[in-house]
C-alpha positions in Angstrom: -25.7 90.2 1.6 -28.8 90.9 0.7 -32.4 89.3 0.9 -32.0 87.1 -2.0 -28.6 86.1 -1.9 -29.2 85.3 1.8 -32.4 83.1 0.7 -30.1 81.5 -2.1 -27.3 80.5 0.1 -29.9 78.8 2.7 -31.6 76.7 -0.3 -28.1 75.6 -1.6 -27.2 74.5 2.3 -30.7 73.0 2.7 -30.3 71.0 -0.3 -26.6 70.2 0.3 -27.9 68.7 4.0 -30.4 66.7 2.3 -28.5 64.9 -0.2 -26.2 64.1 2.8 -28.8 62.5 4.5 -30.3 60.9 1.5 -26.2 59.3 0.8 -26.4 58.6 4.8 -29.6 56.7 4.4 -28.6 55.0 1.5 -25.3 53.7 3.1 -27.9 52.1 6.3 -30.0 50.7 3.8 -27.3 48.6 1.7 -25.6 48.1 5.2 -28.7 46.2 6.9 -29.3 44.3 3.7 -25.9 43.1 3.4 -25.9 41.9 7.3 -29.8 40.5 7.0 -28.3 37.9 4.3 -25.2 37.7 5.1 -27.3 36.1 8.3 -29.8 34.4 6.2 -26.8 32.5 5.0 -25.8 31.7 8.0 -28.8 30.0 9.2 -29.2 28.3 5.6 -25.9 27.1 6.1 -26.7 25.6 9.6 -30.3 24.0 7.9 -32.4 26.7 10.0 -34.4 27.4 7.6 -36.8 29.6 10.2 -34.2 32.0 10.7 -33.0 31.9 7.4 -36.5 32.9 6.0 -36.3 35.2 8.5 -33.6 37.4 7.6 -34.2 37.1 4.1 -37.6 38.6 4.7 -36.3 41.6 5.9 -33.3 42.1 4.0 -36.2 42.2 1.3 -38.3 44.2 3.0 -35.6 47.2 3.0 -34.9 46.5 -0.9 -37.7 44.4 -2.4 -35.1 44.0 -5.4 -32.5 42.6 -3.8 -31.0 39.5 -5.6 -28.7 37.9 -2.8 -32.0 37.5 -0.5 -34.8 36.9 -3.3 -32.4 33.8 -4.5 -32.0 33.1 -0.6 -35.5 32.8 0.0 -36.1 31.0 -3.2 -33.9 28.6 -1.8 -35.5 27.9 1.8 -38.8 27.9 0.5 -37.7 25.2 -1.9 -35.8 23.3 0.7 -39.4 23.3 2.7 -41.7 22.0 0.4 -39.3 19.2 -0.2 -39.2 18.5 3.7 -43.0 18.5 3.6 -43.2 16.8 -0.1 -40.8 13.8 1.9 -43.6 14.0 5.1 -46.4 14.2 2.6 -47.7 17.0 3.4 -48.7 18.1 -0.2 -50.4 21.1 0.2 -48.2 22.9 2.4 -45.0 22.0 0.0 -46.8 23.1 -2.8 -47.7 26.2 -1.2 -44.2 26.6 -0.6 -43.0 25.7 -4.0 -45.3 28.5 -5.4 -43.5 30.7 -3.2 -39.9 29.8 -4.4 -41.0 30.2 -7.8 -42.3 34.1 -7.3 -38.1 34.9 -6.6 -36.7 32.0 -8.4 -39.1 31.2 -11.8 -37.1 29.0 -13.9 -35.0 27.4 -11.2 -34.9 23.6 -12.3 -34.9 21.8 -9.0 -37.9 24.1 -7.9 -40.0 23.0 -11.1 -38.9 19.7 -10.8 -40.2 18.9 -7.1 -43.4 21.0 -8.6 -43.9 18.0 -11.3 -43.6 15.5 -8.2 -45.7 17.2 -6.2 -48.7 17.7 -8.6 -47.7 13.8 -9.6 -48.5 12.5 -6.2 -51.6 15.0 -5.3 -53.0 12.9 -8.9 -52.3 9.6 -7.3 -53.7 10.7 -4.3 -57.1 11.6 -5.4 -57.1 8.2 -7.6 -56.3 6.5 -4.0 -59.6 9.0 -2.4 -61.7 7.9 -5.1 -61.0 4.0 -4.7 -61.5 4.6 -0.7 -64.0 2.2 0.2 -61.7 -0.6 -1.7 -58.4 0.9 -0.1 -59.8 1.6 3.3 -60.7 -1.8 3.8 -57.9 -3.4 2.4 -55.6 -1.5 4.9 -58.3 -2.3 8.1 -57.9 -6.1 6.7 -53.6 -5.6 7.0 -53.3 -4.2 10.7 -54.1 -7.5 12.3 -51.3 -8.9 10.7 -48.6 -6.0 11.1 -49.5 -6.5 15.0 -49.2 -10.2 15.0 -45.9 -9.4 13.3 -45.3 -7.2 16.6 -46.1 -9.5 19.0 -44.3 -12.2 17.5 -41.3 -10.4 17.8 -41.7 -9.8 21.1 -42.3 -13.1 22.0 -38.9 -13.9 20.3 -37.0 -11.2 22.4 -38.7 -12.4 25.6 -37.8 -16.2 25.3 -34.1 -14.9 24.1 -33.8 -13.5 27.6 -35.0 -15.5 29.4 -32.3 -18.1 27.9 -29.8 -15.7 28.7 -30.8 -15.9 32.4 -31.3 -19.6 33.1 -29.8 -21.1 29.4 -32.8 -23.2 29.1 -32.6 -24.4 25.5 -36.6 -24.7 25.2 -36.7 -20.8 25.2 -34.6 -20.9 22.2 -36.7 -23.7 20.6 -39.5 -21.9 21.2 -37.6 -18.4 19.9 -36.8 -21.0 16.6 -40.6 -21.6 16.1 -41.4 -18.3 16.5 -39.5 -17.0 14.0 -40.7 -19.6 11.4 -43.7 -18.4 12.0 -43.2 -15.1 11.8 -41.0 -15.4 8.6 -44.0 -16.6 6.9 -46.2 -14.6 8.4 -44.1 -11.7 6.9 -44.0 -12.8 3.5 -48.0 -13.8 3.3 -48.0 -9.6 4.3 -45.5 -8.9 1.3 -47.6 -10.8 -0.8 -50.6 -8.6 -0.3 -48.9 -5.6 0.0 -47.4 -6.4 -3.1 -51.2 -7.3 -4.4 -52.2 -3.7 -2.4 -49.5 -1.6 -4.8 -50.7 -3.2 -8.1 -54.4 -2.2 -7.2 -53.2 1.6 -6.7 -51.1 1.8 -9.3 -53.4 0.8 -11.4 -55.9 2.5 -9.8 -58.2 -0.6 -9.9 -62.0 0.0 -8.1 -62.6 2.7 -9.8 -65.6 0.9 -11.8 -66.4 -1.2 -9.5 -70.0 -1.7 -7.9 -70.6 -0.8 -4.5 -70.8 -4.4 -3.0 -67.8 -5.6 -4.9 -66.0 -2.8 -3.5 -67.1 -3.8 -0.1 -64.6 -6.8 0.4 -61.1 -6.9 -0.3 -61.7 -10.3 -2.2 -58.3 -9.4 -4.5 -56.0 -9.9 -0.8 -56.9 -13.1 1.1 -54.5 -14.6 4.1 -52.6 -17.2 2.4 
């Protein structure tokens, strides 16, 4: 054989080696892919939605085109932001929402909590710029949600204490407790109901400075 044949027949064995390899490393590739989601879905089953963002990361990381995981990933970033649009934590779901819709654009659920969010970041800053008003209508409520407290406790107390000596006064006094605190609870739906109107309506906003000041619109029955 001579120099050229020999020179032909090593090119032809090179190239036939690296078109195995190529096959070989194309096999790995669509095998780790398929086990990184297949594990995503696992954890996505389970609700672990830190693993499952895990795996789907770097089932895309090895094939940045891969459907399975980009629709996987769509789905636990969408999954988060409604977690944190249900904790209101705004920013992080919309953060997240963005996310879900770089792999998943027109998915309806994903634009729909989007609406939602950007809804309640707009009543939000309405509710930021009405502070002053708002701020001191809820300083003016938490007297009365611990007076609530404490009249519940009183209730429990004297309840047990009839249980250990069945003293009727302690439910008499359990009896006038309650009353009290049954209206005491309604005069605090009343002005939380009064509270709601003002934000809804967003109502402040033109307001002076000193009329803002007291919460004139909520006074204790």
């Amino acid at each position: 054989m001579d120099y050229n044949t020999r020179k032909q027949a090593l090119t032809a064995c090179l190239l036939a080696a690296a078109l195995s390899l190529s096959g070989c490393a194309q096999s790995l590739s669509h095998w780790m892919v398929n086990l990184r989601t297949s594990q995503g879905d696992t954890a996505l089953s389970h609700s672990n939605l830190k693993d499952a963002e895990k795996e789907y990361a770097l089932a895309l990381a090895v094939d940045p085109k891969n459907a399975h995981a980009r629709a996987g990933l769509a789905r636990v970033l969408y999954l988060r932001a409604k977690e944190d649009f249900t904790n209101s934590k705004l920013d992080e779901a919309e953060a997240e929402v963005q996310g879900s819709l770089r792999y998943a654009p027109g998915d309806a659920a994903v634009l729909a909590l989007q609406n939602q969010i950007e809804q309640a970041k707009i009543r939000r800053e309405i509710v930021i710029s009405n502070y002053p008003l708002y701020g001191s209508i809820e300083t003016s409520l938490k007297p009365a949600f611990k007076s609530v407290a404490s009249a519940s406790l009183e209730i429990q107390k004297q309840i047990k204490a009839f249980s250990s000596d069945y003293d009727t006064a302690h439910l008499t006094r359990a009896i006038i407790e309650s009353a009290d605190l049954e209206d005491e609870v309604h005069r605090i739906g009343l002005r939380l109901i009064t509270y709601r109107g003002l934000v809804q309506t967003g109502a402040g906003r033109v307001k002076s400075p000193i009329q803002s000041e007291t919460p004139s619109l909520l006074p204790i029955p």
